[in-house]
DRENKE-793208 format. One record per residue (C-alpha): residue number from 1; residue in one letter; x negated, y, z. Coordinates in steps of 0.1 Angstrom, whole numbers. Layout:
<lumvexs>
<lumvex NUM, "A", <X, Y, Z>>,
...
</lumvexs>
This chain:
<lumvexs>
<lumvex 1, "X", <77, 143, -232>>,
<lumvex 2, "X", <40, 146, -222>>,
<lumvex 3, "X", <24, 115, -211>>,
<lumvex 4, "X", <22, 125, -172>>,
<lumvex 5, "X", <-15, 120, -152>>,
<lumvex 6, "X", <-6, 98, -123>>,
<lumvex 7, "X", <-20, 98, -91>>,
<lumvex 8, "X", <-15, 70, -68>>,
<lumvex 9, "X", <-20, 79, -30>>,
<lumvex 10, "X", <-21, 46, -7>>,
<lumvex 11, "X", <-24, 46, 33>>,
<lumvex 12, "X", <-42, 14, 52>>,
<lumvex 13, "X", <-18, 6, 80>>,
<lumvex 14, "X", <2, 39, 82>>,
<lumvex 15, "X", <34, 36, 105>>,
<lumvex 16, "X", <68, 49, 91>>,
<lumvex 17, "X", <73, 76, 113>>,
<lumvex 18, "X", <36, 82, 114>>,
<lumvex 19, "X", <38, 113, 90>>,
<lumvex 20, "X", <59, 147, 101>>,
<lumvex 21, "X", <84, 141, 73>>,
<lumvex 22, "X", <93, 110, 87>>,
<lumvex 23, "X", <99, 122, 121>>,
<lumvex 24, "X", <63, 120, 138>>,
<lumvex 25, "X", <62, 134, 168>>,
<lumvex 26, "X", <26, 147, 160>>,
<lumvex 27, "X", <12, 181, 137>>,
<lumvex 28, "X", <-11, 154, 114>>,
<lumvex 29, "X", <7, 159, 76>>,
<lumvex 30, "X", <11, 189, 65>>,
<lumvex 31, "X", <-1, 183, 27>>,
<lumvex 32, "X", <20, 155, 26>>,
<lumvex 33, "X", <52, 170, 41>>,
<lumvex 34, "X", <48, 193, 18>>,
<lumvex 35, "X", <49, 173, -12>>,
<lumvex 36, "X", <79, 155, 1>>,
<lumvex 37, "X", <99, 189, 6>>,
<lumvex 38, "X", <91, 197, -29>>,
<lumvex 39, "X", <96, 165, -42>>,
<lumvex 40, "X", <118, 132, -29>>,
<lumvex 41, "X", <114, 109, 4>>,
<lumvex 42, "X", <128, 77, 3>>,
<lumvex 43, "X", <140, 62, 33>>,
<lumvex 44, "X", <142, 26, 25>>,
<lumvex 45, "X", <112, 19, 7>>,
<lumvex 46, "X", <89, -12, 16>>,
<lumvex 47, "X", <55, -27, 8>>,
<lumvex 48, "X", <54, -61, -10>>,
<lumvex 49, "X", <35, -73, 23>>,
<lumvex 50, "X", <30, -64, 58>>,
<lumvex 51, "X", <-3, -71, 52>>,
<lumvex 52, "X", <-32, -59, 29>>,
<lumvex 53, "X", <-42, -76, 2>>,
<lumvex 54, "X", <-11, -96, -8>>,
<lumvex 55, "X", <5, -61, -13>>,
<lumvex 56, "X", <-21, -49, -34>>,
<lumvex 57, "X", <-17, -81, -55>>,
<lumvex 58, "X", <12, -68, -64>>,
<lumvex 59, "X", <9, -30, -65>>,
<lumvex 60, "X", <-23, -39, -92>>,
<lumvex 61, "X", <0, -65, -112>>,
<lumvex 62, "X", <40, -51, -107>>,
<lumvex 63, "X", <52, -89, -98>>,
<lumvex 64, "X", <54, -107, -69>>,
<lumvex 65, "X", <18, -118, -54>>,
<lumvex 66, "X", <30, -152, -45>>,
<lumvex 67, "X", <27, -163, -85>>,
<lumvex 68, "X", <-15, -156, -77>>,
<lumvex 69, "X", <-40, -177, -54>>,
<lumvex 70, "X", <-57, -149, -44>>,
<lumvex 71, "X", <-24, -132, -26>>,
<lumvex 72, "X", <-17, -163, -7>>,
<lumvex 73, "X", <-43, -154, 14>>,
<lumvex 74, "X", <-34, -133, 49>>,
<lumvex 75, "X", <-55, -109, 42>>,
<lumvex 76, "X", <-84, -121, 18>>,
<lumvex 77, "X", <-115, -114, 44>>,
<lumvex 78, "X", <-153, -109, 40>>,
<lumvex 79, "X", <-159, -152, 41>>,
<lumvex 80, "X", <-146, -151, 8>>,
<lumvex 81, "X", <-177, -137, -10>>,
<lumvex 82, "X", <-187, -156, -42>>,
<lumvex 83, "X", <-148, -175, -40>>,
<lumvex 84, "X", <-146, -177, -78>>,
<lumvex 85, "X", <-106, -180, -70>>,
<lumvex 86, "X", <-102, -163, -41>>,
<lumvex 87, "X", <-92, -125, -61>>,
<lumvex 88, "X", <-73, -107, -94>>,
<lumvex 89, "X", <-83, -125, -122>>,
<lumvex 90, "X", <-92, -102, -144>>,
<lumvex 91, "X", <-74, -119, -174>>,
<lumvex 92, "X", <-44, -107, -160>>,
<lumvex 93, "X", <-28, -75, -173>>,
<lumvex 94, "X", <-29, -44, -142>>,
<lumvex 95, "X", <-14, -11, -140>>,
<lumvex 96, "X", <-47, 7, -151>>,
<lumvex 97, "X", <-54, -21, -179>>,
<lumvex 98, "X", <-24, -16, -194>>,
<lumvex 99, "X", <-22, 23, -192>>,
<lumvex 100, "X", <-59, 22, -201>>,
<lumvex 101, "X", <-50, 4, -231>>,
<lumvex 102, "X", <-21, 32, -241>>,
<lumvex 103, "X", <-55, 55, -239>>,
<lumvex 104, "X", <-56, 68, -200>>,
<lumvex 105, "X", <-88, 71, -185>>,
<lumvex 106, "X", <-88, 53, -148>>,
<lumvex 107, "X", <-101, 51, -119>>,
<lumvex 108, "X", <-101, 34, -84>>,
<lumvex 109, "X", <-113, 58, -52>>,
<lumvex 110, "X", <-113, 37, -22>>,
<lumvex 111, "X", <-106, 4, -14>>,
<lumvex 112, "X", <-99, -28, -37>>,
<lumvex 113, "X", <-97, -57, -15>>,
<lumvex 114, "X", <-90, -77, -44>>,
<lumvex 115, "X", <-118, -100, -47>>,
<lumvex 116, "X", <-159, -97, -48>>,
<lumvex 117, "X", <-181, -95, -75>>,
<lumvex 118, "X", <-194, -114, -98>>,
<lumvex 119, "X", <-157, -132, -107>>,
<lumvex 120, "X", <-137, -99, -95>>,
<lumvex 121, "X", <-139, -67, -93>>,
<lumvex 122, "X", <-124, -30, -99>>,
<lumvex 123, "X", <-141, -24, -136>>,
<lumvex 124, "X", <-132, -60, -146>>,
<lumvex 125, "X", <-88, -51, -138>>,
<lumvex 126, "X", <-85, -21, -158>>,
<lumvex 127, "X", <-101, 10, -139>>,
<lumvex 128, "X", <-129, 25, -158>>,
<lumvex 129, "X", <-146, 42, -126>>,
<lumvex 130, "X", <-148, 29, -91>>,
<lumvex 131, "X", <-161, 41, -57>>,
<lumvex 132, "X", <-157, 25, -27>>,
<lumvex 133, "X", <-153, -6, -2>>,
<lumvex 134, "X", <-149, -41, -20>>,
<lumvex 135, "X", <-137, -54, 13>>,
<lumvex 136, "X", <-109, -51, 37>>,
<lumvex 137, "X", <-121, -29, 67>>,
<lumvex 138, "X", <-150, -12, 67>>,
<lumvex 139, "X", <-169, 15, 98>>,
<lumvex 140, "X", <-167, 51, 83>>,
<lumvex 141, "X", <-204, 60, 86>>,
<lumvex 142, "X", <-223, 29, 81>>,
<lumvex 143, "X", <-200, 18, 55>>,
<lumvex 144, "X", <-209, -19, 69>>,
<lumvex 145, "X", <-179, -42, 67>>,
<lumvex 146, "X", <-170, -68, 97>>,
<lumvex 147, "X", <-201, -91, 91>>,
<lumvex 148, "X", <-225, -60, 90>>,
<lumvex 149, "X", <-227, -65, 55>>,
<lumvex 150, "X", <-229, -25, 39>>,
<lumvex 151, "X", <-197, -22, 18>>,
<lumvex 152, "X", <-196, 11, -2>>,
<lumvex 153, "X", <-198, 6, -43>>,
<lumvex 154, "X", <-207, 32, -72>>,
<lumvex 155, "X", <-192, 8, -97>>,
<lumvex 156, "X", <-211, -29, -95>>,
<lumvex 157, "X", <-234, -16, -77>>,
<lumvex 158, "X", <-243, -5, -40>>,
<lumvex 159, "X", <-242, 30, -35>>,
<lumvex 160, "X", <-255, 47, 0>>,
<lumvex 161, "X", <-241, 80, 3>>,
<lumvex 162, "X", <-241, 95, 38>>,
<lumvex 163, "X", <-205, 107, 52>>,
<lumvex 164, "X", <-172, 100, 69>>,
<lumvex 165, "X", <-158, 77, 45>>,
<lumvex 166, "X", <-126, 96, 43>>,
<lumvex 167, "X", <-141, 122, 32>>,
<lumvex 168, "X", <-163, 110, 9>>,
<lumvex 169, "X", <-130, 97, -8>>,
<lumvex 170, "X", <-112, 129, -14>>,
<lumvex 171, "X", <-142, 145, -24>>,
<lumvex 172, "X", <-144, 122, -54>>,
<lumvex 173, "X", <-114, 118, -64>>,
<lumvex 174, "X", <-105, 154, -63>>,
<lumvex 175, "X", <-139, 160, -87>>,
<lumvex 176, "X", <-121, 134, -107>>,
<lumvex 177, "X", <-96, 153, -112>>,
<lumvex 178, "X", <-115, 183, -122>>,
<lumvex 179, "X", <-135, 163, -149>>,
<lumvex 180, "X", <-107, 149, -166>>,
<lumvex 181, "X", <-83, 182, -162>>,
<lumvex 182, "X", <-101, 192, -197>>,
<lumvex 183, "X", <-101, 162, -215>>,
<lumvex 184, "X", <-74, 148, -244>>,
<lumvex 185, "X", <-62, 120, -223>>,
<lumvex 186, "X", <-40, 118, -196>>,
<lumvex 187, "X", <-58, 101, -166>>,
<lumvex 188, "X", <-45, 71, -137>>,
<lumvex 189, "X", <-60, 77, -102>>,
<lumvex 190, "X", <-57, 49, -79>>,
<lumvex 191, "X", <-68, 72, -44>>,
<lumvex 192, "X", <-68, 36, -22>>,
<lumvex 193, "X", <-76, 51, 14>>,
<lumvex 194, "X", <-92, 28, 43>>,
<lumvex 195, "X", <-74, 55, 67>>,
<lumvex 196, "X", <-60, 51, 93>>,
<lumvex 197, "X", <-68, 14, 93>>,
<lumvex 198, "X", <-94, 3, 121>>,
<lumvex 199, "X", <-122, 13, 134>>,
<lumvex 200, "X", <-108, 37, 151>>,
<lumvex 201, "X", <-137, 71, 141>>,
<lumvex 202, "X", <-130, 104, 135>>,
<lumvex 203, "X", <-146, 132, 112>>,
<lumvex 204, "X", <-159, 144, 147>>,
<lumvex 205, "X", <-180, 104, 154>>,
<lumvex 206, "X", <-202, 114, 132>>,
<lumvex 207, "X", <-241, 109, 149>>,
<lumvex 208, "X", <-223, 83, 169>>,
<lumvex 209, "X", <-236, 45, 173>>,
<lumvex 210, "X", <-215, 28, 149>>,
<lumvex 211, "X", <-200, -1, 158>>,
<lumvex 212, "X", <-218, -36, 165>>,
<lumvex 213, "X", <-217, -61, 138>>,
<lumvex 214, "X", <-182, -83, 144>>,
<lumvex 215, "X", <-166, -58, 158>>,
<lumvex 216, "X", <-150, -34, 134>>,
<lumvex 217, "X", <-116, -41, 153>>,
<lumvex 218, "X", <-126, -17, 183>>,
<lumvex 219, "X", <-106, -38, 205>>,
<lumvex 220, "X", <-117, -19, 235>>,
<lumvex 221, "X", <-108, 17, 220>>,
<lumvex 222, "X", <-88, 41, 201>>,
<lumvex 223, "X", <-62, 56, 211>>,
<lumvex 224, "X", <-30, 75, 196>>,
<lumvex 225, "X", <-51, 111, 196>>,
<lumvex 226, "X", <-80, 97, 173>>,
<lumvex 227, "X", <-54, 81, 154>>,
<lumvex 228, "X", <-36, 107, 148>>,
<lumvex 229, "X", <-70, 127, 136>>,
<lumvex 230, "X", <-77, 105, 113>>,
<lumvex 231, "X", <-49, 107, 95>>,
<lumvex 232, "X", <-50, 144, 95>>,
<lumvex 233, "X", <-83, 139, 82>>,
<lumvex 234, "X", <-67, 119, 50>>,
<lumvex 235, "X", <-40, 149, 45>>,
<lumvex 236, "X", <-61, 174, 45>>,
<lumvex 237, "X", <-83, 154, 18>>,
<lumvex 238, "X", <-51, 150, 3>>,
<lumvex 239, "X", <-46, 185, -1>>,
<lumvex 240, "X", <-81, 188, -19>>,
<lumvex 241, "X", <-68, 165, -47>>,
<lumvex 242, "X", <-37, 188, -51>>,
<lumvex 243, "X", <-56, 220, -52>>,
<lumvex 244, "X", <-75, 203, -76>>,
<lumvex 245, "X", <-47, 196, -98>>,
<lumvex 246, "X", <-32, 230, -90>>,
<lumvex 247, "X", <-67, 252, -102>>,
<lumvex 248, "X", <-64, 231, -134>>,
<lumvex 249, "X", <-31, 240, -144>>,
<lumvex 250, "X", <-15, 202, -144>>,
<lumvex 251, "X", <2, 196, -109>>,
<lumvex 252, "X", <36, 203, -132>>,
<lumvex 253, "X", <27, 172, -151>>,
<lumvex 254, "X", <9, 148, -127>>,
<lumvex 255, "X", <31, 121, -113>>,
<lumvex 256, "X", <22, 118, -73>>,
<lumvex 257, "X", <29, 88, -54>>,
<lumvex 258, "X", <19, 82, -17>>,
<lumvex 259, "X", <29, 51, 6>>,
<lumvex 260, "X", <7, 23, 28>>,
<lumvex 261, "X", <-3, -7, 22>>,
<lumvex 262, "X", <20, -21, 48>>,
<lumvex 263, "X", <30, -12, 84>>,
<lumvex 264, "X", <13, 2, 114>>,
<lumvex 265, "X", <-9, -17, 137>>,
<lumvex 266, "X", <-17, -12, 170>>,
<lumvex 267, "X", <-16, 32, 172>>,
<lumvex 268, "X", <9, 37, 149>>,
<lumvex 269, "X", <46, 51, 152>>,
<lumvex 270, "X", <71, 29, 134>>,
<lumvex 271, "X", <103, 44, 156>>,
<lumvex 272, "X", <128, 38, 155>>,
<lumvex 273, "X", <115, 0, 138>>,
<lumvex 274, "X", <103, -28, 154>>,
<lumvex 275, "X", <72, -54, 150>>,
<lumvex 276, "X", <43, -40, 127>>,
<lumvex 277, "X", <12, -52, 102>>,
<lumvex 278, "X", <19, -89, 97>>,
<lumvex 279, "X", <56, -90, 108>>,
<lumvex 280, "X", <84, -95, 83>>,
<lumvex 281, "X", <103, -75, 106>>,
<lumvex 282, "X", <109, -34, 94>>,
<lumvex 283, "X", <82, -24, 110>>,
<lumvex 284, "X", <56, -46, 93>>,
<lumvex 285, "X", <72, -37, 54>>,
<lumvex 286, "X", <91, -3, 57>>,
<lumvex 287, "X", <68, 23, 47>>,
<lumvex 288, "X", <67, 59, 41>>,
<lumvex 289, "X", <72, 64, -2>>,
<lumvex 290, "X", <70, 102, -15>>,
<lumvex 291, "X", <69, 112, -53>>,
<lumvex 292, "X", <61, 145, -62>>,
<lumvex 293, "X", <66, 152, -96>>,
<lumvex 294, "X", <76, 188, -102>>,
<lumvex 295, "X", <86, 190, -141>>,
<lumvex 296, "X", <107, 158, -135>>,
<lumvex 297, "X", <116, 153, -101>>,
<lumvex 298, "X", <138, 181, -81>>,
<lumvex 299, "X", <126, 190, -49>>,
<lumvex 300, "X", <139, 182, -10>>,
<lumvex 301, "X", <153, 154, -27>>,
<lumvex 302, "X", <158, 119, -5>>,
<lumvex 303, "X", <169, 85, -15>>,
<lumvex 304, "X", <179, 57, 1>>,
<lumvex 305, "X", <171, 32, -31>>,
<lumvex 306, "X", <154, -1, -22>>,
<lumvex 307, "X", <124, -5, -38>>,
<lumvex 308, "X", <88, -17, -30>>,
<lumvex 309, "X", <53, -15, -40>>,
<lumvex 310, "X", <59, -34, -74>>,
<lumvex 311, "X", <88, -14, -86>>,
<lumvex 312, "X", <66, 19, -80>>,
<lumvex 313, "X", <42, 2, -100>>,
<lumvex 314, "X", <67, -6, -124>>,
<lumvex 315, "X", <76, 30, -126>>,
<lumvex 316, "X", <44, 45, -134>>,
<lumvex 317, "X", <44, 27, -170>>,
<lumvex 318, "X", <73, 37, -174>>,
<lumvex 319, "X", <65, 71, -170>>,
<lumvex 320, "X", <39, 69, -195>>,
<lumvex 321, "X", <64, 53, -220>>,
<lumvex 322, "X", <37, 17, -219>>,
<lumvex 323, "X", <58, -19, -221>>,
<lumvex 324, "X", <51, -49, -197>>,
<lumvex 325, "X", <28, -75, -212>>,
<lumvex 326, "X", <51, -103, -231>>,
<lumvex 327, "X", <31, -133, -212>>,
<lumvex 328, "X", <36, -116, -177>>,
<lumvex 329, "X", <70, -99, -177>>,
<lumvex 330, "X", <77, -76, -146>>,
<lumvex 331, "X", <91, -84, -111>>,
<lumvex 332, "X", <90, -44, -104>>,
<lumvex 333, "X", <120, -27, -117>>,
<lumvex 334, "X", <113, 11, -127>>,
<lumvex 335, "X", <127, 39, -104>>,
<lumvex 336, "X", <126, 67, -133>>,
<lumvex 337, "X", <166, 71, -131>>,
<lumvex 338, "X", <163, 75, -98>>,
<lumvex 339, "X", <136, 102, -95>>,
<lumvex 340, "X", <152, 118, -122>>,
<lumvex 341, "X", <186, 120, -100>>,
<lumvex 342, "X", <180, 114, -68>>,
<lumvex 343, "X", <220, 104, -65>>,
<lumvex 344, "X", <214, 74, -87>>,
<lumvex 345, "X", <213, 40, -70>>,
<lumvex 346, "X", <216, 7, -84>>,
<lumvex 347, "X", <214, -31, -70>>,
<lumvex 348, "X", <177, -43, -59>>,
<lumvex 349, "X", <175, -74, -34>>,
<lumvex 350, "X", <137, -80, -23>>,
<lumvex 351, "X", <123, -110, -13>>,
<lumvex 352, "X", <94, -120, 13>>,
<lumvex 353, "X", <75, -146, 23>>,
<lumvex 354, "X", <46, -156, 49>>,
<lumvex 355, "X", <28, -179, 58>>,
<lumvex 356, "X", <24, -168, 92>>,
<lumvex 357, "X", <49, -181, 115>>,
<lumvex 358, "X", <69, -192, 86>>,
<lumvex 359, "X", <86, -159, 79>>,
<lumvex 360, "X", <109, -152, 52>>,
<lumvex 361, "X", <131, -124, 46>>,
<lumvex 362, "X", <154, -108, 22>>,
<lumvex 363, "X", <173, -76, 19>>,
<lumvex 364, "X", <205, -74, 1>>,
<lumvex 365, "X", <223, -45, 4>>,
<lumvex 366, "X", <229, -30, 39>>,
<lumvex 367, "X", <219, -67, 48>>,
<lumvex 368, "X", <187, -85, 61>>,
<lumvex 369, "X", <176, -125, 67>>,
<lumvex 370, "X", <151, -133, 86>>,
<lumvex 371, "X", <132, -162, 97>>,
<lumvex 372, "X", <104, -159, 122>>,
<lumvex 373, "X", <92, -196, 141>>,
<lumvex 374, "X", <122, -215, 124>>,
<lumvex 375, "X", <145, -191, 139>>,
<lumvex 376, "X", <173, -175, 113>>,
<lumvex 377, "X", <184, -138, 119>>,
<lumvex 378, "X", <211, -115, 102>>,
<lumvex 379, "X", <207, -79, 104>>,
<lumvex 380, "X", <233, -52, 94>>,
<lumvex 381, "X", <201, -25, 89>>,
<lumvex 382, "X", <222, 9, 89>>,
<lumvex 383, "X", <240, -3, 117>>,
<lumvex 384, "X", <209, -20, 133>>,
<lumvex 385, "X", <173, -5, 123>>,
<lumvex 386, "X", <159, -20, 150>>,
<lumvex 387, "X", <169, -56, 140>>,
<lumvex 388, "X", <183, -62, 180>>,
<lumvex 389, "X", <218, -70, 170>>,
<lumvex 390, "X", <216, -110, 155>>,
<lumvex 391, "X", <245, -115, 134>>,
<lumvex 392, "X", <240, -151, 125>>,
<lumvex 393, "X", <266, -167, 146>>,
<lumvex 394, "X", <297, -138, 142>>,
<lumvex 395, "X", <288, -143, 102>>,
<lumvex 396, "X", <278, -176, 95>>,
<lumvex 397, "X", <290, -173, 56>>,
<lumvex 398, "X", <269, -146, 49>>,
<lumvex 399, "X", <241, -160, 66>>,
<lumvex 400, "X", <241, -194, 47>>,
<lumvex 401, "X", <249, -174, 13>>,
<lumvex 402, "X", <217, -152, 18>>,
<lumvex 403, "X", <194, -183, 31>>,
<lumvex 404, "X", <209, -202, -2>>,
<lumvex 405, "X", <199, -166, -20>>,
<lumvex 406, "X", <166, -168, -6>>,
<lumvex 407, "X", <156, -204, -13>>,
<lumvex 408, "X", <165, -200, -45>>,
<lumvex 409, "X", <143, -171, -56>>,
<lumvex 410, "X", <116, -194, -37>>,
<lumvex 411, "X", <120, -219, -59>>,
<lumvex 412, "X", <106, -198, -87>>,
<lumvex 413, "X", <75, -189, -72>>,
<lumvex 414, "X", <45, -212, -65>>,
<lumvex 415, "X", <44, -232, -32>>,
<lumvex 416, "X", <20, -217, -2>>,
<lumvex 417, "X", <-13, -237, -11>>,
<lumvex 418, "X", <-25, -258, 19>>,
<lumvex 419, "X", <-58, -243, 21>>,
<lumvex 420, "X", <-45, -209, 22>>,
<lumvex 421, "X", <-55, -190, 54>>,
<lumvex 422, "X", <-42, -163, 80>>,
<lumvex 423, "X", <-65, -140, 95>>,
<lumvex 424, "X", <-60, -125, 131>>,
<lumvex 425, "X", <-88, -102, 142>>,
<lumvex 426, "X", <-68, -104, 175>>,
<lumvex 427, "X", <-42, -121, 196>>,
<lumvex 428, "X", <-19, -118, 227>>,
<lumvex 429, "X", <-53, -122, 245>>,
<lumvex 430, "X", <-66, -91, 232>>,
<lumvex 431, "X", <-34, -67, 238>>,
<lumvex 432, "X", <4, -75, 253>>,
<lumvex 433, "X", <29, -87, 225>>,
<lumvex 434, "X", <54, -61, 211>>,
</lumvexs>
């Protein structure tokens, strides 16, 4: 078969029942409901992390992002500028490095959060084009990140461009799309949204103050209604990149993939899951995952196959028939048989850990262990979504088989290092505790 263009849709902080499909309670995704009815949902999908750049670790590499430095960090922030180890080295094989080498073009749209130049950096992991934020957060009109340093990239170098960043996004990847539709080469988009992460601006802000340096977070507003629009505003760019792909005769051929980064924050809907960015509970790791894939995959499919970012990541070399890279074999395991037949399921336990609050966790099965403050849970997850029901003491056996499960997959990943930090932008101080 054809070589499929793949496009690679990823959320900041998007809540699991944030999108319509889902079972939001809120008009705000259209486009993507739409790709999900022709295409397949799946229903117990997670990100590597429930927080941002330790997933992306591993959404850029397919393995685990505990075997890098970089990922150990909760998130990497803006101090880490000119950290020659604080990033992706870019001697390790990506996704777009290794489908660049089976002859895609690539490109990142949107945020990397992976390191700063001049050790790291988009162009030096693979992606051929880049445009967008280096850092983690950044406001939507100034493009300043939380130090009030400006934050928007045309490749290595700055690039001021007036706009809401969200749109400014799906403008440019959907004219990427119409640039390569005519080439010889199938093409990788990453489409890495900042939306509907903090600050909390809509399309409508625009002519606005923007916000004072060192205070991105908006800790004194939001609320659910401009959330809400602003992740309209990221469907309906969404829908721009599909037209796109539709006009030029490929959306038969073009391997979607949309999910976040992690959970929701402080707006979000995660119903009916609890806890949220930063919590190893469902809220903070279950996220939305929707492929839409029309010559392959058939559509209102649904699937309740564990999997998480890396095994997506997995599956888009597989889809373009490209091998792992012998020195760095994969953690992700490829979903194809499943998106082929959406019946199909197969073992996949996942493993998490974090250095905040010394959480752990691992699914199994219909079964979940937990350890948040040196406290062990067991969770039966179809019986108990919202993890309320502790099992621990009514099955003890299962418990210690799963922590013995756990601490031996540890074992084969590098310790936490001791310098390794967590960043909170805020605390119990700021907002009540969930």
């Amino acid at each position: 078969m054809q070589q499929p263009n793949i496009v690679f849709i990823v959320a900041d902080d998007l809540g699991y029942a944030d999108l319509g499909c889902y079972g939001g309670r809120a008009p705000v995704s259209p486009v993507l409901d739409g790709l999900a009815a022709r295409g397949m949902r799946f229903t117990q999908g997670y990100s590597n992390s429930p927080v941002c750049s330790p997933t992306r670790f591993a959404l850029m590499t397919a393995r685990y992002q505990y075997r890098l430095r970089g990922a150990a960090e909760e998130p990497i922030n803006s101090k880490s500028r000119g950290s020659s180890t604080l990033g992706l080295p870019p001697s390790h094989p990506t996704l777009p490095s290794l489908l660049k080498d089976a002859g895609y073009r690539t490109a990142l749209v949107g945020k990397w959060h992976l390191g700063y130049p001049p050790h790291f950096g988009p162009l030096r992991s693979g992606y051929e084009e880049f445009f967008g934020p280096m850092s983690g957060g950044v406001d939507y009109f100034s493009h300043c990140d939380s130090r009030g340093t400006h934050d928007l990239w045309l490749g290595e170098e700055e690039c001021r461009e007036p706009g809401y960043l969200t749109d400014l996004l799906s403008r440019r990847a959907a004219d990427y799309v119409r640039r390569m539709a005519g080439g010889d080469a199938p093409f990788f988009l990453s489409l890495h949204y900042t939306a509907p992460h903090w600050p909390w601006e809509t399309r409508e802000d625009a002519g606005k103050a923007p916000l004072v340096k060192d205070n991105l977070f908006d800790l004194a507003g939001g609320s659910i209604h401009t959330y809400r629009r602003m992740i309209h505003h990221m469907d309906e760019g969404i829908g721009w990149v599909m037209q796109a792909l539709e006009e030029a005769g490929i959306a038969d051929n073009t391997l979607v993939v949309f999910t976040s980064d992690n959970g929701g924050e402080r707006f979000s809907d995660n119903w009916p899951l609890v806890g949220g960015k930063m919590d190893l509970t469902e809220g903070g790791i279950r996220v939305p995952w929707i492929a839409h894939w029309p010559s392959v995959i058939g559509a209102g499919a649904t699937s309740e196959q564990l999997c998480m970012t890396m095994d997506w990541s997995a599956t888009m070399l597989d889809a373009a028939g490209v091998g792992a890279d012998a020195a760095h074999p994969l953690d992700g395991v490829s979903l194809m048989p499943v998106l082929r037949d959406a019946g199909h399921r197969f073992e996949r336990p996942l493993h998490w850990r974090m250095n905040h609050r010394g959480q752990r966790a691992l699914r199994e099965g219909p079964w979940k262990y937990l350890r948040v403050d040196g406290n062990d849970y067991l969770f039966n997850l179809p019986q108990d979504e919202r993890e309320r029901a502790n099992l621990a003491k009514k099955e003890p056996q299962r418990l210690q088989a799963m922590r013995e499960a756990w601490e031996a997959w540890n074992a084969t990943m590098p310790a936490i290092p001791d310098d390794a930090t967590v960043s909170l932008g805020y605390s119990y101080r700021d907002m009540p505790q969930r």
